[in-house]
C-alpha positions, 0 to 999 in steps of 0.5 A, a space after each residue: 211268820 219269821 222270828 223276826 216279826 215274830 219277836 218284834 210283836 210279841 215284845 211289842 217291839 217299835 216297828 221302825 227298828 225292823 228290817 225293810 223284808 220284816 216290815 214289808 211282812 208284818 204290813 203284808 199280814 196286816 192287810 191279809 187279816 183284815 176283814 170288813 175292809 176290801 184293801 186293794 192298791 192302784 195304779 197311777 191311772 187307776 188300775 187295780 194292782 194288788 187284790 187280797 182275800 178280804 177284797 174277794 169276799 167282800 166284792 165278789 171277783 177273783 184277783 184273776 178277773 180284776 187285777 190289771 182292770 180300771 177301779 171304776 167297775 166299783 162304781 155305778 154308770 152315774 157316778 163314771 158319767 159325773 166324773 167321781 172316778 177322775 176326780 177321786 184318783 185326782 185327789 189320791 194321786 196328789 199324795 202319792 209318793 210316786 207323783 213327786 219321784 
């Protein structure tokens, strides 16, 4: 942990003061410590970007197997065939940042 972040939790220090690198650290160490939540980022087409150790545990694949693949191999085949993939990245993708760059 670098003395930055460090000291900004220690003195529980507001967050919007730290430095985007600090920030992007302590989110980092966040996520990483995290243990009933498999936290994953996608893709605007739905492709698994980012898998952490907790995702592992939880959901069985290393990041080398599911890194790059389509989020619906999370879901049953019913699911795929009713379209509940399409239509929760619909909803994920209309707040994303990204869709109104």
């Amino acid at each position: 942990m670098s003395p930055e972040v460090e000291t900004a939790v220690k003195d529980k220090r507001d967050v919007q003061s730290l430095t985007p690198e600090a920030t992007t650290e302590l989110l980092q160490l966040l996520v990483d410590n995290i243990k009933e939540y498999a936290i994953l980022t996608l893709d605007l087409r739905g492709n698994v970007m980012t898998w952490t150790p907790t995702a592992k545990r939880l959901k069985g694949y290393e990041a080398s197997e599911i890194v790059g693949k389509h989020f619906s191999l999370f879901y049953t085949k019913e699911d795929v065939a009713n379209g509940k993939c399409e239509r929760e990245l619909e909803i994920w993708a209309w707040d994303c940042p990204e869709r109104n760059a």
